[in-house]
Residue, then its C-alpha position, 0 to 999 in steps of 0.5 A: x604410356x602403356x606398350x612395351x617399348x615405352x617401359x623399355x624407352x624409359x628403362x634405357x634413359x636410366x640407364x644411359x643417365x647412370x654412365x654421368x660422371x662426377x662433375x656432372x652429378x646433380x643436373x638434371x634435364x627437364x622437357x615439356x610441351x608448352x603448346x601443340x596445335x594441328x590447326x591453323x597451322x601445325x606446330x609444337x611449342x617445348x621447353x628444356x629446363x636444366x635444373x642443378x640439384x646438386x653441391x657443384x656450379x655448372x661453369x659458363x660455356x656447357x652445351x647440351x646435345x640431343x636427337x629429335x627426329x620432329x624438330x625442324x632443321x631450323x627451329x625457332x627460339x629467343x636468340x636472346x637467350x639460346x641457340x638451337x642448331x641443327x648439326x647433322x641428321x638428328x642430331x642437336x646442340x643446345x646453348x645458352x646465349x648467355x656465355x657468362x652465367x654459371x649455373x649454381x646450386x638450386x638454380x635452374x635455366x629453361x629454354x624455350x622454342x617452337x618448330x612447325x610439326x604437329x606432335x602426335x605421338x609419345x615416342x616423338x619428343x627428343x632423345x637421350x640429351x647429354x652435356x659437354x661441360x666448358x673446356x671438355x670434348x666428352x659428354x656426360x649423359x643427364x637424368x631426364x625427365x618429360x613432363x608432357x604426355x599426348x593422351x589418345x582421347x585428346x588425340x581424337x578430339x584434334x583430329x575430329x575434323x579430318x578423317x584420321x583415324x586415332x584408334x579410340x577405343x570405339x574406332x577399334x571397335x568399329x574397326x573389329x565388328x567384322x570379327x568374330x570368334x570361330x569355332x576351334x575346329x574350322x580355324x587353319x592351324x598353319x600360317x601361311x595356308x596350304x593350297x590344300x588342306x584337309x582334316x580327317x577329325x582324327x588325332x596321331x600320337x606319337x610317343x616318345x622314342x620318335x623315330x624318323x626315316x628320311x631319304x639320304x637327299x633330305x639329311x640336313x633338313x631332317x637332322x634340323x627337325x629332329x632339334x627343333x622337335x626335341x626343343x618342344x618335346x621331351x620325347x626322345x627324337x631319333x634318326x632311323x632307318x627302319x621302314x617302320x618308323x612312324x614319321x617318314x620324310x620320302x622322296x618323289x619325282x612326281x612333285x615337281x616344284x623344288x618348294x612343294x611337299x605333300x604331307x599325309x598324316x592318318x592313323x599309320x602316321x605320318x608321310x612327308x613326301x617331296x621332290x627336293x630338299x627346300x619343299x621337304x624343309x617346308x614340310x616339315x616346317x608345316x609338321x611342326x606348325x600342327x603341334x598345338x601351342x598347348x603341347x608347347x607350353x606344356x610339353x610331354x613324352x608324346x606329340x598329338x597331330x591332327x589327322x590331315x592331308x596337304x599339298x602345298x607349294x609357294x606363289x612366289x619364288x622371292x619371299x623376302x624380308x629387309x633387317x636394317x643393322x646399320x642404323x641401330x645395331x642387332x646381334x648375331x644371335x638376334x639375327x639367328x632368332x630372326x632366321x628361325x621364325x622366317x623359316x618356320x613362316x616359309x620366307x626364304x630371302x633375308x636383305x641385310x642391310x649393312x651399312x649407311x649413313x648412321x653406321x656400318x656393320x661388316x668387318x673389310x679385312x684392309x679396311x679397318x677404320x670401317x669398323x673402328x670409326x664408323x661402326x661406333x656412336x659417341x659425343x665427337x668434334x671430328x668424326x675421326x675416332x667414330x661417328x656422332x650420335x644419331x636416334x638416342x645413342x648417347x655420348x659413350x662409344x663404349x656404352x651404346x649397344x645400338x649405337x656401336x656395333x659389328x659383324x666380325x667376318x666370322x659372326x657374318x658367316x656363321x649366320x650365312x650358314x645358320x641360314x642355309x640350313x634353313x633354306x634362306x638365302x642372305x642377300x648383302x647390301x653395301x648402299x651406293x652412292x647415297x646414304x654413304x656418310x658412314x663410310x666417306x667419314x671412315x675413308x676420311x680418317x684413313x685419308x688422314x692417318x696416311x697423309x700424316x705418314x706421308x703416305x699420299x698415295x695410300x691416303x687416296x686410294x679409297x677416298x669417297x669424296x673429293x677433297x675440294x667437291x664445293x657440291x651443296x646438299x642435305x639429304x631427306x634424313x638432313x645429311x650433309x656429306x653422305x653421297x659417294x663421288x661417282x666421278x672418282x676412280x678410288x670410289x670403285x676401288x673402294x666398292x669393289x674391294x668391299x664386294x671381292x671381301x664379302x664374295x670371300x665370306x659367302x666363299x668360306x660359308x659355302x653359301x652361293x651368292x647370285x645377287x648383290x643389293x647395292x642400294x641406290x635411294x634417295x641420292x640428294x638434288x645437288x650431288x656430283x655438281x661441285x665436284x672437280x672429278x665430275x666436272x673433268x669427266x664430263x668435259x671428257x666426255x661429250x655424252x655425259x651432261x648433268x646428274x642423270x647421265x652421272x646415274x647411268x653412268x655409275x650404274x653401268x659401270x657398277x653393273x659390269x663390275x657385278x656381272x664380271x663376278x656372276x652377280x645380278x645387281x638388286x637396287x631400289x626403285x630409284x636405280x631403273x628410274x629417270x626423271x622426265x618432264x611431262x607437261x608442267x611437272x617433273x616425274x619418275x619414270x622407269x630408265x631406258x638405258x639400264x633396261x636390259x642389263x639384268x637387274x632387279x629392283x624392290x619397288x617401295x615408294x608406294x604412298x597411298x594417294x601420292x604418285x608412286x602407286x604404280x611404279x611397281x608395274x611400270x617398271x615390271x611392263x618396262x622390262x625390270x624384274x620387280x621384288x615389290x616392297x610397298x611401304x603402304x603395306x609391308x614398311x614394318x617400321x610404321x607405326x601398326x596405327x595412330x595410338x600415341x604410345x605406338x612407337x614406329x614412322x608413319x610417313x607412308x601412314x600404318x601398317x599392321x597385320x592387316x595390311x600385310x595380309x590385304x596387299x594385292x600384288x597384281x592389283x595393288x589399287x584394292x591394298x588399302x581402303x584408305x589413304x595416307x590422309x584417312x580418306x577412303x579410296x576409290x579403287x576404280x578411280x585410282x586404277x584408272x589414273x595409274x599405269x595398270x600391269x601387263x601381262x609380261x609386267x605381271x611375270x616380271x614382278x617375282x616376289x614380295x619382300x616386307x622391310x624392316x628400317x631400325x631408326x625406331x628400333x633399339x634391340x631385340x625385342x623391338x624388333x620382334x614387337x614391329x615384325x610379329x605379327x605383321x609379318x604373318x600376313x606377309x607370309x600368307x600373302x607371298x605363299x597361299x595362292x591369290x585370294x578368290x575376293x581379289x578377282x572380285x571386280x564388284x567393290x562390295x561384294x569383293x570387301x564382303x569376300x574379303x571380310x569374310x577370309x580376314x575372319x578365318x586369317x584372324x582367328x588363326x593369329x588370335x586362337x593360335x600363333x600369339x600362344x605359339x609365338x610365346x613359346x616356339x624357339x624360346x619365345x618372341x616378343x609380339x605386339x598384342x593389339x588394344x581392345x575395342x569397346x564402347x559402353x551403351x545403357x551402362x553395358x560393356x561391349x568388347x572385341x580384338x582385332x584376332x579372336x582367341x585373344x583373352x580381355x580382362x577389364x577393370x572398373x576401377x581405373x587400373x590397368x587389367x592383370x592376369x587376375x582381372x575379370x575375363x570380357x566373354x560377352x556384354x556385361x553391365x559396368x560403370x566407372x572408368x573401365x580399362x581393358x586389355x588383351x593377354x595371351x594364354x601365357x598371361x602377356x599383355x597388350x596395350x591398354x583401351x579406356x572408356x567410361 
């Protein structure tokens, strides 16, 4: 196992295991898999084994607890021996059927089971087990070994018969025949592309004091770039007010667009000229973007610039991106450093996602069992004191940095300001009424801590369920309990005082706020049915007769809420949907009744293959402002391929850099050239089956947005693995202007174009913003890419998916350092040869073999 985030897997296991207590020492946990078969029917076959090392007996009635996300909610064992039950989302329990036997010294116990999932990936095998001795309520973290590694040439041979495509290192290497490096001079050295662009071959140095003149309109912007030039520089930056300052950031009213600049840079200097504060903000965005990573990495008393000539302005207004913090937690200053990068990049919307199932991640003065109970992570009976453990938390509340973990209204804003000087704006999302688990298990523990005051009315006022709801469901992430009563008065109570709460922050922050996110995916079938509150409002009112009257029911009501207090409601896809019978089948189609009311939906379930290709666009020709969010293209917690060691989901396949790039807003039917299964898409045939986009649609769809869901992602330099670099291709996609191969009706002539420009795009990433990303505002955590290679008549042939990239190769077995043979071209060898790709700063990529 060779990326990054299997060192750091294994580095957080040992960690977790070193918190054990005493009476614990010397178990140790053992899990292999005995049998993986994709054919004829898919299935795994796995073993724990507890093994006591230690002096002391393990008394009868231990449990073990553990999180599998590719178990079964109802696996299959010898129930003669164990139990295996699901308790809640993906979160275990283990116990001997045998309630008798201790578990002396030298003795160890295995206990098998089987489940109908094919495992396909290293990253799949269940997470951070833990024991809760007899008589206990705590658990104890246990060492943990897995013996069992899913190796990618084994990977390939069981899926030789489908069309999946295992990236092997002579898949990678077909894949990246159509790269090739380019010549430094004619690679663009700015992500995203300007509309125009043209370098004159000169270079401007500016040595150190820089002095900047800047129109009084563009202070903050300006003041933000001298820091940010001071970060790369040891020049001495200064604010002037001399006309002949070198660097002048000027104001014009013949640009037009509040996000355009224009930009000239000669042997006189440099002039930024733009009509209001954001384009300036981009344009000098773009200035540091020409500073070469070369000056980063070494910086000196003096900047070179390129001579160049740009004019530039955004395609779409909304260039959007979604951090999850409920599910596993980020901190303040991770988010800062997020901000930073979306800024260099021209992003200009961040979706923070603050609460669901898993956790909820924003203090709500009144409301504190939020963040004292549903904010934090450990081993519990109850769920009154915090919640359990979901994705490898561990037992210990105290001791789970992703697991447990809030925004204090202060860090919240102090981020809502760090993002307003950057010109992104912080869009709020509170999830209703689904994905409510968190926050229902919080009002649970305020209904009792009142109740047992004696205090009824208190214990009511919030509650989110009703105490004798006989309702059954479980949701897609097999939660039992996690939808809001919207039948109940104390639900919109509830709602309502989180939104007045965060409207305060924005206040306080002198941050505007226009638009409140407030969820709406993946209600389970069932919800509402068994409510005695439901069933009394419906029997009230005759217009009300089932789950989709209940939908608009909420909607409207949450909607007027929102518009009482100047705010757009944002939902996702599910919100402006209904269900409807056509012929035999039951469909998602865009909602009449909500049309109208001015809300904003983020299109997302866009399975390539499956039926919501389209939905995008029938909801954009129906009439509903669309922020398309495809999990085919810009779900950035997939998987970027099919390696067993790359970590991520890929329900909706891989997404990569590439796949940012491709995606095609006003023709998404050319976004991928294969589908969910590997199989090649017809474009033409799928465009005719689906709903094509308006003219209106087409103004209706305002924006693009990639997101980024955490159950996978535990800490910083996880999160930047899965953005960077896919996110770059998002933003080239939301801010140059639509690609000249997208129009291209003609398929191989619109896949030559487009290979061509992927060329160009690539070499930008592999020449320039790897060696930039090492350094720029202190440096990020990047996914570097796995060679290609083949061997033919004993010679190595290599390539990268983003020339510029360094291979380095070994013939001896072992994986390349930064002091390895450099691959510049074929080179005869033999033996098992392993490569690489590093940065110029020596980081290194996951490993390719071939012999």
């Amino acid at each position: 196992m060779n990326t990054p985030f299997l060192a750091l897997f294994a580095t957080m296991l040992l960690a977790v295991a070193c918190s054990r207590q005493a009476d614990t020492q010397g178990l140790e946990l053992r899990w292999q898999i005995l049998e993986n078969t994709l054919e004829p029917t898919a299935q795994h076959q796995a073993a724990f084994t507890l093994i006591n090392t230690g002096s002391d007996v393990l008394e009868p009635g231990w449990a073990l607890y553990f999180n599998a996300i590719y178990i079964a909610q109802r696996p299959a064992f010898d129930s003669a021996a164990v139990r295996i039950e699901h308790l809640s989302g993906d979160w275990f329990r283990l116990e001997p059927a045998d309630t008798t036997r201790p578990l002396v010294p030298g003795d160890s116990v295995t206990f098998r089971y089987s489940s109908p999932r094919f495992l396909n990936a290293n990253t799949q095998f269940p997470e951070s087990p833990y024991i809760v001795p007899a008589g206990e309520s705590k658990g104890y973290a246990l060492p943990y070994h897995i013996a069992s590694e899913i190796d990618v040439e084994w990977l390939v041979e069981q899926y030789a018969h489908t069309n999946r495509r295992v990236p092997g290192a002579t898949l990678l290497f077909d894949q990246n025949e159509s790269v090739d490096v380019l010549p430094a001079a004619s690679v663009m050295p700015v992500v995203p592309s300007p509309v125009t662009f043209r370098q004159t071959g000169g270079v401007l140095v500016l040595e150190s004091p820089i002095e900047l003149l800047h129109d009084p309109r563009f202070a903050v912007e300006t003041a933000l770039f001298a820091d940010q030039l001071r970060e790369v520089t040891r020049a001495e930056v200064l604010i002037s007010h001399g006309e002949n300052a070198p660097v002048q950031i000027r104001h014009t009213n013949d640009i037009t667009r509040p996000e355009g600049y224009r930009l000239t840079i000669d042997g006189k200097g440099i002039l930024l000229e733009a009509g209001a504060p954001a384009g300036a903000h981009y344009g000098m965005q773009t200035l540091l973007a020409l500073i070469t990573p070369d000056q980063l990495a070494s910086p000196t008393e003096e900047i070179r610039f390129p001579e160049v000539q740009i004019y530039d302005y955004p395609r779409f207004a909304y260039r959007g991106l979604f951090l999850d913090i409920a599910r596993n937690f980020q901190q303040k200053q991770d988010i800062k450093r997020l901000l930073d990068v979306m800024s260099f990049y021209k992003f200009n919307v961040l979706q923070l996602h603050l609460a669901n199932d898993e956790a909820w991640r924003i203090e709500i003065p009144g409301l504190p069992e939020l963040t004292e109970v549903a904010s934090r992570r450990g081993h519990t009976q109850t769920h009154r004191d915090h919640l359990h453990p979901v994705y490898g938390s561990g037992p210990d509340p105290e001791h789970s940095p992703y697991g447990s973990g809030h925004l204090s209204r202060t860090d919240l804003i102090e981020i809502l300001r760090y993002a307003r000087a950057r010109h992104i704006t912080v869009i709020p999302e509170i999830v209703a009424p689904g994905h409510m688990r968190a926050a229902i298990m919080a009002m649970h523990a305020r209904y009792d801590r009142y109740m047992a005051e004696g205090n009824s009315e208190k214990a009511l006022e919030f509650l989110l369920e009703h105490p004798d709801d006989a309702s059954e469901y479980i949701s897609v992430q097999r939660y039992r309990n996690n939808t809001m009563d919207v039948c109940m008065e104390s639900s919109y109570r509830f709602y309502t005082h989180v939104l007045d709460e965060i409207i305060r922050m924005y206040q306080e922050a002198g941050a505007p706020l226009q638009t409140f996110h407030v969820g709406g995916d993946e209600v389970p079938y069932g919800v509402w049915m068994g409510s005695p509150a439901c069933q009394s409002l419906m029997g009230q009112n005759p217009d009300i007769n089932g789950r989709q009257d209940l939908h608009n029911h909420y909607y409207t009501r949450l909607n007027q809420i929102l518009a009482e207090r100047g705010l757009q409601l944002a939902g996702w896809e599910e919100v402006g949907q209904q269900r409807v019978r056509e012929g035999n089948r039951t469909v998602s189609r865009p909602n009449t009744v909500l049309l109208e009311k001015n809300i904003r939906l983020h299109a997302w379930n866009a399975v390539v293959g499956w039926t919501g290709t389209d939905m995008a666009y029938q909801l954009a020709n129906a009439g509903y402002e669309v922020i398309m969010s495809n999990s085919s293209n810009v779900y950035f917690d997939l998987a970027y391929d099919m390696h067993p060691d790359e970590p991520g989901l890929h329900w909706s396949g891989y997404v990569n850099l590439r796949s940012a790039w491709q995606l095609t807003p006003f023709n998404h039917f050319i976004s991928n050239d294969f589908d969910i299964q590997g199989n090649p898409v017809d474009a033409r045939a799928m465009a005719a089956q689906h709903e094509a986009l308006t003219d209106a649609g087409r103004d209706r769809i305002i924006g693009l947005q990639g997101q980024l869901w955490t159950e996978t992602v535990k800490g910083p330099d996880m999160m930047f693995y899965y953005l960077l670099p896919k996110m770059l291709g998002l933003s080239e996609r939301a801010w140059s202007p639509d690609p000249a191969w997208a129009g291209i009706q003609e398929r191989d002539r619109r896949n030559a174009m487009r290979d061509r420009q992927w060329n160009r795009f690539a070499n930008t990433v592999g020449q320039i913003e790897f060696d930039r990303l090492d350094h720029l505002f202190g440096g990020y955590e990047t996914r570097i890419p796995r060679p290609g290679a083949v061997l033919r008549g004993g010679v190595l042939h290599a390539n990268v998916e983003t020339p510029g990239l360094i291979i380095r190769y070994t013939t001896d077995g072992t994986p390349p350092t930064v002091d390895s043979p450099e691959y510049t071209g074929p080179v005869r060898a033999e033996g098992t040869v392993t490569l690489a790709a590093f940065t110029s700063l020596g980081r290194r990529g996951g490993l390719t073999r071939v012999e």
